[in-house]
C-alpha positions as CSV (number, residue, x, y, z in Angstrom):
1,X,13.7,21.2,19.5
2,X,12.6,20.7,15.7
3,X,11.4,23.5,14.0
4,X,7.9,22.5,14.1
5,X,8.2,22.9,18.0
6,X,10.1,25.9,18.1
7,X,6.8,27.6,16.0
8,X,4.2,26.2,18.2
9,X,6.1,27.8,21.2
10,X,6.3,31.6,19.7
11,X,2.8,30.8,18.4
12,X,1.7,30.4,22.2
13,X,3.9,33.4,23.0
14,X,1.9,35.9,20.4
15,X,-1.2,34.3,21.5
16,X,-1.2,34.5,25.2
17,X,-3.6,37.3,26.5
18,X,-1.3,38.5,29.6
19,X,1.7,39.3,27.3
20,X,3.4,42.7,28.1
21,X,3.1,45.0,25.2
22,X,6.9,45.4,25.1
23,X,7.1,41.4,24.5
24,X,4.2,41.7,22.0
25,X,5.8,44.3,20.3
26,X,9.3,42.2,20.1
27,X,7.4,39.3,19.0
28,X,5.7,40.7,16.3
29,X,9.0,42.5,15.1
30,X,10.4,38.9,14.6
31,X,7.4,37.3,12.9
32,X,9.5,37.2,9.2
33,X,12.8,36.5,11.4
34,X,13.3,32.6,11.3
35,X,16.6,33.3,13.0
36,X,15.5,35.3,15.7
37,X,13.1,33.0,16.2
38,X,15.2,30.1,16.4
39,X,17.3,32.0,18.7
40,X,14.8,33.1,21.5
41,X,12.7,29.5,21.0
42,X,14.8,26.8,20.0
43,X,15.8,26.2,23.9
44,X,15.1,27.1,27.2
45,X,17.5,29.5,30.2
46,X,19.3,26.9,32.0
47,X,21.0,26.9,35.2
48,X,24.9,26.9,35.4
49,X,27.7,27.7,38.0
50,X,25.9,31.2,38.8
51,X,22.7,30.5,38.1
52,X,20.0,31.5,34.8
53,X,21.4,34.3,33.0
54,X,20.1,35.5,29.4
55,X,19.9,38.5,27.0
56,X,16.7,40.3,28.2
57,X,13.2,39.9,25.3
58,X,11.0,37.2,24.3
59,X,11.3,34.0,24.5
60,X,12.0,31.0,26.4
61,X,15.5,31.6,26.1
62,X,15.3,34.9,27.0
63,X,14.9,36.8,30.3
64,X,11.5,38.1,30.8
65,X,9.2,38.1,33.2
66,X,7.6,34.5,32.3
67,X,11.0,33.0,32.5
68,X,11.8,34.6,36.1
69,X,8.1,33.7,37.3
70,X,8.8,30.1,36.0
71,X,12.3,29.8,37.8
72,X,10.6,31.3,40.8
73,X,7.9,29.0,40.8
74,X,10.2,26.0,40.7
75,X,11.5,27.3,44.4
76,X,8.1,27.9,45.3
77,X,7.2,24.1,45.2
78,X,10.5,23.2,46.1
79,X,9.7,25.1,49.2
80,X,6.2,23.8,49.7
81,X,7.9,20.1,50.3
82,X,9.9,21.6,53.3
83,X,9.2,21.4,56.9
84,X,6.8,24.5,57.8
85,X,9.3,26.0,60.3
86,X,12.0,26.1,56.9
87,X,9.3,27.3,54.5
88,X,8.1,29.8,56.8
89,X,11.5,31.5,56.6
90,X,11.0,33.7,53.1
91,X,13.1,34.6,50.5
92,X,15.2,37.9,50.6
93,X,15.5,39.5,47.1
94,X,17.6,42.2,45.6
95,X,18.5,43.6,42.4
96,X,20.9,45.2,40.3
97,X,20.3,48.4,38.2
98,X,19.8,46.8,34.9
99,X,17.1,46.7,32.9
100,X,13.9,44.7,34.2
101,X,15.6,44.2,37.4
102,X,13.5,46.0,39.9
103,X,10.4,44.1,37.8
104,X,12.2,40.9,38.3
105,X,13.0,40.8,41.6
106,X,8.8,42.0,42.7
107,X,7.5,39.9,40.2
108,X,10.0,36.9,41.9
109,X,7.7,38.3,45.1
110,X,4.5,38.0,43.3
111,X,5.0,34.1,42.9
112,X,6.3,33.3,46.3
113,X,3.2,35.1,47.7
114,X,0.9,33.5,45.5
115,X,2.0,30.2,47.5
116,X,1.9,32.1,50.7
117,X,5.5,32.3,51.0
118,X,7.2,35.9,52.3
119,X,9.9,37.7,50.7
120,X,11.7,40.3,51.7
121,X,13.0,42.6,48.9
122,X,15.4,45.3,49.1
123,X,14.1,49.1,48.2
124,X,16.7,49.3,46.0
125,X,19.2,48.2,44.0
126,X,21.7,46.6,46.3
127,X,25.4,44.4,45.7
128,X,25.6,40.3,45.3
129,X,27.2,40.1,48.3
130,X,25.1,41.8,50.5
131,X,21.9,39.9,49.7
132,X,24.0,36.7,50.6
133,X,24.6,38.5,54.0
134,X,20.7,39.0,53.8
135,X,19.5,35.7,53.5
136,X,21.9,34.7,56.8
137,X,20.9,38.1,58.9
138,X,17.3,37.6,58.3
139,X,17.6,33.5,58.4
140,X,16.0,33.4,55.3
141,X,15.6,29.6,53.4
142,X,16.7,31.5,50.2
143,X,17.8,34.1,48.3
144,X,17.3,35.8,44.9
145,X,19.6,38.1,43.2
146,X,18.4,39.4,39.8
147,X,21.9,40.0,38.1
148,X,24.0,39.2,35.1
149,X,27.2,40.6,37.0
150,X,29.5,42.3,34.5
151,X,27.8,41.3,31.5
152,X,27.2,43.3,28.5
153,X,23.6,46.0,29.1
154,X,21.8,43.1,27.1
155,X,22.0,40.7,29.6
156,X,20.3,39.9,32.7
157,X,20.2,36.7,35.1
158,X,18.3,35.4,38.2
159,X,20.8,33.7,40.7
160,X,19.1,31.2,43.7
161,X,20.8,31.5,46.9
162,X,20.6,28.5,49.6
163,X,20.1,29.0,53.8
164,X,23.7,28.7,54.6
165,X,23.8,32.0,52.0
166,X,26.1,30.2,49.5
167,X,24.3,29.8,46.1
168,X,22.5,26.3,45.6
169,X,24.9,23.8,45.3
170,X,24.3,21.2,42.6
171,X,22.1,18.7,44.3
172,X,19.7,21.6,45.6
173,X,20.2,23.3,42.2
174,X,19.8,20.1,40.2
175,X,16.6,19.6,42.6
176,X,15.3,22.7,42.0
177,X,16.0,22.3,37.8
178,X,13.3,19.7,38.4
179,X,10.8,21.7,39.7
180,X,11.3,24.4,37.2
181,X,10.7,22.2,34.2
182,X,7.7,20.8,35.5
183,X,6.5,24.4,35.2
184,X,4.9,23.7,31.8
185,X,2.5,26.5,31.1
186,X,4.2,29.8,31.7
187,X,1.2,32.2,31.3
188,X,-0.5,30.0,33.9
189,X,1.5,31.1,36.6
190,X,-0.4,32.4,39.4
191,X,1.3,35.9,40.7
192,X,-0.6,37.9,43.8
193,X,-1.2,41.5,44.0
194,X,1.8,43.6,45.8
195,X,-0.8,45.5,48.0
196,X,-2.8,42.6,49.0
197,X,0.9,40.8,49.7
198,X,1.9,43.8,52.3
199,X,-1.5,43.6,53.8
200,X,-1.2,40.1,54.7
201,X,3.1,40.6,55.4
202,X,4.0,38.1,52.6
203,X,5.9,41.4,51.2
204,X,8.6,43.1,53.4
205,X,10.5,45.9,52.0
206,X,14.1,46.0,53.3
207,X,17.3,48.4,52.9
208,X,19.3,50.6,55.4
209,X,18.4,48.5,58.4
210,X,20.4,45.4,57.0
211,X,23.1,48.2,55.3
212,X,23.6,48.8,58.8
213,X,24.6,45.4,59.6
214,X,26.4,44.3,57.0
215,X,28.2,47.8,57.2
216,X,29.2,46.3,61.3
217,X,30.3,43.1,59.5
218,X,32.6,44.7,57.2
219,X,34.1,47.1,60.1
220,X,36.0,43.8,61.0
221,X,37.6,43.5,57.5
222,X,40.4,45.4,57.7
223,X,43.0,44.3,60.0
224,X,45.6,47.2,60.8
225,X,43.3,50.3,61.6
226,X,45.7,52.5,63.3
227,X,47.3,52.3,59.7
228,X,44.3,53.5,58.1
229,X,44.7,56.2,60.3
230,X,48.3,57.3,59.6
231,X,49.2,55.8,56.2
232,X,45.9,55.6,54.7
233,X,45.4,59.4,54.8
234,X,48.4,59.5,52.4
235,X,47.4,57.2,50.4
236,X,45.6,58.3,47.4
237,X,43.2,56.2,45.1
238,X,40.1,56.4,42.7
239,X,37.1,54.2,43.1
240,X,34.3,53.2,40.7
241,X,31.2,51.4,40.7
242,X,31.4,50.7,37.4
243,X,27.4,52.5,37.1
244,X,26.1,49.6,39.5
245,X,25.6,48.8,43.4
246,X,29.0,49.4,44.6
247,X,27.7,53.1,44.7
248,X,25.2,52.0,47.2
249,X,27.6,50.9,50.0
250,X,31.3,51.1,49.5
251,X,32.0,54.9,50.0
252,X,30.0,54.5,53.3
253,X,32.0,51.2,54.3
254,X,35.4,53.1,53.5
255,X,34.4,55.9,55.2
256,X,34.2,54.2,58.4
257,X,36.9,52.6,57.9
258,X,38.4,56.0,57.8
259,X,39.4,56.2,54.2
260,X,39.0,59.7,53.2
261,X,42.1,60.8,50.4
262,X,39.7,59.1,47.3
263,X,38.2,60.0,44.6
264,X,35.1,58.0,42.4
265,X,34.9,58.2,38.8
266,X,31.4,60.9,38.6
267,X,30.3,59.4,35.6
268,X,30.6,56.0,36.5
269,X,28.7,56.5,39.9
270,X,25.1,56.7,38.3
271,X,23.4,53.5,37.9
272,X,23.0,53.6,34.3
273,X,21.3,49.9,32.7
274,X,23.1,51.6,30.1
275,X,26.3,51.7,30.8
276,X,27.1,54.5,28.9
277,X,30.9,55.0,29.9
278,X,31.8,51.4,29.6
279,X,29.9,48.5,27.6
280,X,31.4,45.5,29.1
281,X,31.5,46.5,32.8
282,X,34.2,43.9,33.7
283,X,37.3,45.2,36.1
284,X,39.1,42.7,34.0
285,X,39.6,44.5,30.8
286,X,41.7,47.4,30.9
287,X,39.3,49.6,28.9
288,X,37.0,49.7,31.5
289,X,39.7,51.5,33.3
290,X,39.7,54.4,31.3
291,X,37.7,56.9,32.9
292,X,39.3,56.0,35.7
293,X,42.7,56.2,34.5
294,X,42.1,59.7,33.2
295,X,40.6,61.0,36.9
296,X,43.9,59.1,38.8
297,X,46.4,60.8,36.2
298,X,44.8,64.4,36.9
299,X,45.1,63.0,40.8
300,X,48.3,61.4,40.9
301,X,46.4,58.1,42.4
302,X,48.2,55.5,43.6
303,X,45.6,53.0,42.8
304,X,42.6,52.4,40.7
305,X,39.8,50.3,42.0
306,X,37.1,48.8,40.4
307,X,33.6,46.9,40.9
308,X,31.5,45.2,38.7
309,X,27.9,46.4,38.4
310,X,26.5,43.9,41.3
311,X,29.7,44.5,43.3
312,X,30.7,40.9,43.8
313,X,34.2,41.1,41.6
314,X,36.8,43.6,42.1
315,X,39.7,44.8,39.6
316,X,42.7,47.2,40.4
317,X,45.2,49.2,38.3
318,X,48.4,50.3,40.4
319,X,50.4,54.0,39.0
320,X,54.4,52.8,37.9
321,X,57.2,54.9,38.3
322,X,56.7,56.3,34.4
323,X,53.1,57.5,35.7
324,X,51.3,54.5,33.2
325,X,48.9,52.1,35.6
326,X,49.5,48.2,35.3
327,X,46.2,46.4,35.7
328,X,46.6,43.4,38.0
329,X,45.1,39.9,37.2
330,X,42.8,38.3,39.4
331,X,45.3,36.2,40.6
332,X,47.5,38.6,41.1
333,X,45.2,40.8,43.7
334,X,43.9,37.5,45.4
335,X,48.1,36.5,45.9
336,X,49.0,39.9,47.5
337,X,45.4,40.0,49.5
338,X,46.3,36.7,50.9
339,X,50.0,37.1,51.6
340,X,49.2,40.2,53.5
341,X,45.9,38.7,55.6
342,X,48.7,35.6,56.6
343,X,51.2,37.6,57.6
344,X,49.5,40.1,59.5
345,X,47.6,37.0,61.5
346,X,51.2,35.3,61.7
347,X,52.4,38.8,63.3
348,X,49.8,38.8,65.4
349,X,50.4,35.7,66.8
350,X,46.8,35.1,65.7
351,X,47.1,32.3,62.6
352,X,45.4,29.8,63.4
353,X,46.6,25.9,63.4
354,X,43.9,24.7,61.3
355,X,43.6,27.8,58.8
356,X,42.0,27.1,55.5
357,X,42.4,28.6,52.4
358,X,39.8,27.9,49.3
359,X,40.6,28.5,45.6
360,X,39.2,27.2,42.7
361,X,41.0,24.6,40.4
362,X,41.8,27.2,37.9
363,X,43.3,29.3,39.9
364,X,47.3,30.5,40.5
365,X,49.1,27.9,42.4
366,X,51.2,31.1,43.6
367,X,48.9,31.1,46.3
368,X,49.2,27.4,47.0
369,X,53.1,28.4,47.9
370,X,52.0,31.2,49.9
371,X,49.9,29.3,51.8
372,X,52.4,26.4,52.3
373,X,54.7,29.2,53.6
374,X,52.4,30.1,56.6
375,X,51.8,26.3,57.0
376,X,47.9,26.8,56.0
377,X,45.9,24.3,54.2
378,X,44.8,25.3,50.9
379,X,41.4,23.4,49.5
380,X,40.6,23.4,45.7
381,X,37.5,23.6,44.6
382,X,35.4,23.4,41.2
383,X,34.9,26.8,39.5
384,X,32.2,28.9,41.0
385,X,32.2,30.3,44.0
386,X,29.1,27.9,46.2
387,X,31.5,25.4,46.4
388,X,33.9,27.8,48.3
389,X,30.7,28.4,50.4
390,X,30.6,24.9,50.7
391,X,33.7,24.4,51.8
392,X,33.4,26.9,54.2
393,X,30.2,25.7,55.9
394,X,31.5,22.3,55.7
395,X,34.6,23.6,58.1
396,X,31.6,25.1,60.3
397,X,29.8,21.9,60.5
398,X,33.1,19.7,61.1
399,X,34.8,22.3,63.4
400,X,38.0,20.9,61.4
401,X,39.3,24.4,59.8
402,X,39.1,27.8,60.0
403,X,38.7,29.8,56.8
404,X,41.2,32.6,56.2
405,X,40.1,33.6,52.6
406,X,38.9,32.3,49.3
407,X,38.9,33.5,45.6
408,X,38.5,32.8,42.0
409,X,41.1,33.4,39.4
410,X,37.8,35.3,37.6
411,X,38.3,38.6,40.4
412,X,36.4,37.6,42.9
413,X,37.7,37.2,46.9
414,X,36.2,36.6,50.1
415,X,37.1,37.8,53.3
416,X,35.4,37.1,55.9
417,X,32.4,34.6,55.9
418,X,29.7,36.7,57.2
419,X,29.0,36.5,53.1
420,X,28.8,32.9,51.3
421,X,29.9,34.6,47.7
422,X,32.5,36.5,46.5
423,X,33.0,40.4,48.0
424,X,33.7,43.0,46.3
425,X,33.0,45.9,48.9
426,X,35.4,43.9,52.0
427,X,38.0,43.5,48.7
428,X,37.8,47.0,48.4
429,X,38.4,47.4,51.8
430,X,41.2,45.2,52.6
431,X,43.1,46.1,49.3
432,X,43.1,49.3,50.1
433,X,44.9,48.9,53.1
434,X,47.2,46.6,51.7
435,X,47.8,49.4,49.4
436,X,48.7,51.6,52.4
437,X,50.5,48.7,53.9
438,X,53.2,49.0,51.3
439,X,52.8,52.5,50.6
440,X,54.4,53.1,54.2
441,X,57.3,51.1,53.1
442,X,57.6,53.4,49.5
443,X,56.5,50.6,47.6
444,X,53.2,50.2,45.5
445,X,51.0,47.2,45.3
446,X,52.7,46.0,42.2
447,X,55.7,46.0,44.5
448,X,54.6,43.7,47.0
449,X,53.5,41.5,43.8
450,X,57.1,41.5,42.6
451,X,58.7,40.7,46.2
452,X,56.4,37.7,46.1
453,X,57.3,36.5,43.1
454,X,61.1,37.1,44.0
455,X,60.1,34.6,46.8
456,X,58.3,32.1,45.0
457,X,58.9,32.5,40.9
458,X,57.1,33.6,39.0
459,X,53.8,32.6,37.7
460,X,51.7,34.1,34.8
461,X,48.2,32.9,34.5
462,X,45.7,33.8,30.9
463,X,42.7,32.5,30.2
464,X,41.4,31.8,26.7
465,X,37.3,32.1,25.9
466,X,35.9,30.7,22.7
467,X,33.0,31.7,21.6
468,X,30.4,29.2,20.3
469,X,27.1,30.9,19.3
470,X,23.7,29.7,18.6
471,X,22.2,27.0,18.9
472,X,24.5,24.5,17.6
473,X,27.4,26.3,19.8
474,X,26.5,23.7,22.2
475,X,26.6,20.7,20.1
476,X,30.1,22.0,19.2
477,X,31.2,22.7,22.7
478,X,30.3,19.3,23.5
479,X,32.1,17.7,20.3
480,X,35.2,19.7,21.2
481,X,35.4,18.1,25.0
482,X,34.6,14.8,23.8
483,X,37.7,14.9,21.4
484,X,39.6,15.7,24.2
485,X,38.4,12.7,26.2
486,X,38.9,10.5,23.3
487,X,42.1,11.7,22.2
488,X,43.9,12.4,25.6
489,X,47.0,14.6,25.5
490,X,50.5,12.9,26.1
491,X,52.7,16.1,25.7
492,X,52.0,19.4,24.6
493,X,53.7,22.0,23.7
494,X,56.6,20.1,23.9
495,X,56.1,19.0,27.5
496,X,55.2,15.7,28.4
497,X,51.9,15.5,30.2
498,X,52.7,14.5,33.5
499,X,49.1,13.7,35.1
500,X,45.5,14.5,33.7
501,X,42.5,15.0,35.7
502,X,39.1,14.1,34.4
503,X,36.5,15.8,36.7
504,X,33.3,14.0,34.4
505,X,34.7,11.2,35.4
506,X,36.4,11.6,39.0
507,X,39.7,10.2,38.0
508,X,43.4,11.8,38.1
509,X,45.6,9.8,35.1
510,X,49.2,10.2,35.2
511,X,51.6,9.0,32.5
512,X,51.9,5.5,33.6
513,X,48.6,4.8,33.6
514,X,47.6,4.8,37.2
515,X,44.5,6.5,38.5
516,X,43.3,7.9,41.4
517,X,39.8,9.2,42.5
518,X,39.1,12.6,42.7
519,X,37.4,14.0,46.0
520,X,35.0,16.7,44.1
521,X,31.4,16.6,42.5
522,X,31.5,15.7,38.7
523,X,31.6,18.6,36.3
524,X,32.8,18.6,32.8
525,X,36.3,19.7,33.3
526,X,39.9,18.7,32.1
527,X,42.9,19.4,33.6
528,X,46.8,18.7,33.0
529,X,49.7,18.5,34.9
530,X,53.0,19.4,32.5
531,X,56.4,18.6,33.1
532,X,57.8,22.1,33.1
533,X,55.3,22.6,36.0
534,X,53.0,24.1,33.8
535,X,49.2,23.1,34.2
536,X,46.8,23.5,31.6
537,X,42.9,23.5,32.4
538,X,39.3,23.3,29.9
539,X,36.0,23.7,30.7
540,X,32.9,25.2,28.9
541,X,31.0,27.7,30.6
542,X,28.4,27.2,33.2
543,X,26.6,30.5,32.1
544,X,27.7,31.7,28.2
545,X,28.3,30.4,24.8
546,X,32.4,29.6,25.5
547,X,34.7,27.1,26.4
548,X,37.7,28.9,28.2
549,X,41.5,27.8,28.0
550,X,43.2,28.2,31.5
551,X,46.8,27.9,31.5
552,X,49.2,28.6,34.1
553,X,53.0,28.6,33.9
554,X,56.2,29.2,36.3
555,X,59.4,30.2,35.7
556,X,62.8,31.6,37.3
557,X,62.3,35.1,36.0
558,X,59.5,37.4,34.9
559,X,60.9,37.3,31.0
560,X,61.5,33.4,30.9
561,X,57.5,33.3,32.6
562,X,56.0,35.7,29.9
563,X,57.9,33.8,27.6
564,X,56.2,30.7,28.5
565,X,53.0,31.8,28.9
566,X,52.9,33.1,25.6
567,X,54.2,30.0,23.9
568,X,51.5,27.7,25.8
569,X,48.7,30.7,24.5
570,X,50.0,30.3,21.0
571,X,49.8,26.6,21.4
572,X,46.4,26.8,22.5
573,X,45.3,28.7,19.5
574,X,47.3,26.9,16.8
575,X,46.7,22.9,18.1
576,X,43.9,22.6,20.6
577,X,41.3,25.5,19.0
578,X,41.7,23.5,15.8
579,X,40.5,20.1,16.7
């Protein structure tokens, strides 16, 4: 947008009559701002891998409640062009405990009434994962979860959930993009009254009676209980909730499982929008370990466990000999969570011939090998976790696979497929007990990690963000991947490039020129194949300002593997940052 356009639009913003004070307010503030105003009009929330997510204010790119009424009435008319037996199914809704979210989530109601649609929102804040449960329980057509995850307290976002409970896909998603900027006038759109929507039973108000079900579904999550039982009472860990949802449900789900020698971090079990004790709620920085630390060093806790404020990623710090606690990678958990679910089936007798595993493409190939091991199939996918759902319901569909588990290298893991999204409350609950399986063998969880990679090698996995802000960020993330399509890579590092894959255009190059199509939908992703069996992955963000670095390296011991990783990392910085 010119500038001429971006005034006209916070013109119409101070001059609409059914602006919020709080908006009116912020508007005004910005009046002699020509960079804030830039900033909140110069583009418009768009939809990535996880949906609309946006620093919370005025503006269309902002999260408001114009904004969440505009993306909401895109699925309304999407929904209108259904069959009557698929529109008539509702929307479920839930929410975390950020800022505006409750608002969101009824004002998300409000639309969907208004075209005589039902929804069915929670009475309370509630995780990710069980409002993708919700939407299969209730046999909704979609769902709507009003979260920005582990984001900074600024941020809020507005994910779209499709009937299989997976988030849209891109063809759905793409579809319903269209809808949502036809939505032109955004003070125009028509919301209903809540009382006059329970009257007529376009507003149901959920909560414990789907907790109770999902609470059965995750009873079948852990697979040894008669550990639980004996080990698991020795076992000793801390939980947090990192101020969000996981407070709702996972002390009741580890209760039944019979976990009872825990303790949760006080502080950090108050949903605070906040986020007082922590300001970037992610379980993969190790500050946001520190309360948690401090409680498991008075304890003498084996393990620290951690979920984001929407409960959908998981993080874990395990206590070492010397009493300090090594955080675990993403990777790392999802390796040991799998070895130990693939084992136990093997043991069992109970693996099954078709098993599936589903990763994304940027995650460890440690658990490629594992999988291998236990003669399971391992499917990659592109980042973000509706294509594992995809996967998954494809398997259902084709009756060709069974899935086993899936994960992201970004701390999210799935279980069982009762949910269509990553889990953080069955992670919680299996890891735990893998916790306990190794504790009954004197080990720890780091451990089990090392006795893999004594089987396997070693792999070391970092990924690298840049940060491209404002509005020209985009124009510069753009720039940066076309220089890299332009100006392919033949070695790096010092290692010739063995293979590059090109997921714009569907191709795999290797070194001699031959291509190959690639099986997956087209996203703006590069990814090389080294020949020290290092792999080296780009791709901008679906959902922030960055274009993230993934490398991953292996190596004969843990010292040669660290050393690698941290020469690729340097390379990263010193050749490919500076193009």
């Amino acid at each position: 947008m010119n500038n001429t356009e971006i005034m006209a639009s916070y013109t119409d913003w101070k001059q609409a009559e059914n602006m919020p004070t709080d908006l009116r307010t912020e508007l005004a503030a910005m009046a002699n701002d020509q960079a804030a105003i830039t900033d909140a009009f110069g583009t418009s929330l768009s939809f990535g891998t996880a949906g609309m997510r946006g620093v919370i204010g005025a503006g269309t790119n902002r999260m408001n409640i114009f904004t969440v009424r505009q993306a909401t009435e895109g699925l309304a008319q999407m929904m209108e062009t259904l069959p009557a037996a698929d529109r008539d199914r509702g929307v479920a809704i839930s929410f975390d405990p950020r800022y505006n979210s409750r608002l969101f989530a009824h004002e998300a109601a409000r639309v969907l009434g208004a075209h005589g649609i039902k929804s069915f929102v929670f009475d309370d804040i509630r995780p990710t994962p069980e409002l993708s449960f919700a939407v299969r329980h209730l046999h909704t057509y979609a769902g709507i979860m009003i979260t920005a995850s582990h984001n900074p307290k600024q941020y809020n976002g507005y994910k779209i959930y499709g009937p299989d409970g997976g988030q849209m896909p891109p063809k759905e998603s793409d579809l319903m993009t269209t809808y949502v900027r036809q939505v032109k006038d955004l003070f125009a759109i028509p919301v209903a009254a809540e009382p006059e929507l329970r009257k007529q039973k376009l507003l149901q108000i959920i909560g414990e009676d789907v907790d109770v079900a999902y609470l059965d579904q995750i009873k079948t999550v852990n697979v040894n209980h008669d550990l639980i039982q004996t080990v698991g009472k020795d076992l000793k860990f801390v939980y947090t909730p990192l101020h969000g949802t996981g407070k709702i449900i996972a002390r009741r789900a580890l209760s039944d499982a019979g976990f009872q020698n825990y303790d949760v971090v006080t502080a950090q079990t108050i949903a605070d929008p906040e986020f007082p004790t922590t300001p970037f709620p992610n379980p993969e920085f190790a500050q946001t370990f520190d309360l948690a630390i401090e409680l498991g060093n008075r304890e003498n806790a084996d393990v620290l466990i951690a979920t984001d404020p929407d409960a959908d990623r998981l993080g874990a710090a395990v206590r070492q000999p010397d009493g300090t606690y090594q955080l675990m990678t993403g990777n790392q958990i999802a390796s040991v969570l799998l070895d130990y679910i693939l084992k136990a089936k093997q043991a069992a007798h109970d693996l099954p011939a078709d098993g599936m595993v589903v990763k994304s493409i940027v995650s460890t190939e440690l658990a490629t090998d594992i999988a291998k091991h236990y003669g399971v199939t391992m499917k990659n996918v592109l980042t973000g976790f509706k294509f594992i759902a995809e996967q998954i319901q494809l398997a259902e569909t084709n009756h060709d696979h069974t899935f086993l588990f899936g994960f992201e290298e970004s701390f999210g893991y799935l279980i069982k497929p009762f949910v269509r999204d990553k889990d953080a409350i069955q992670s919680t609950m299996l890891l735990a007990e893998v916790a306990a399986y190794y504790k009954q063998q004197g080990q720890t969880l780091y451990d089990g990690l090392q006795g893999l990679y004594k089987q396997y090698g070693y792999f070391e996995e970092e990924t690298i963000s840049e940060e491209f802000a404002g509005l020209d960020g985009q124009a510069q993330m753009q720039q940066l991947m076309e220089n890299f399509r332009n100006h392919p890579l033949t070695e790096f590092n010092g290692s010739q490039v063995l293979a590059r894959e090109d997921f714009l255009t569907s191709e795999k190059t290797t070194a001699d020129g031959t291509t190959t199509p690639i099986d997956l939908p087209q996203s703006n992703v590069l990814k090389y194949w080294l020949a020290d069996g290092t792999w080296l992955a780009i791709r901008p963000s679906g959902t922030e300002p960055k274009i993230k670095f993934y490398v991953g390296v292996k190596a004969d011991s843990q010292a040669a593997a660290t050393d690698r990783l941290q020469s690729y990392v340097a390379a990263i910085h010193n050749d490919l940052l500076k193009q």
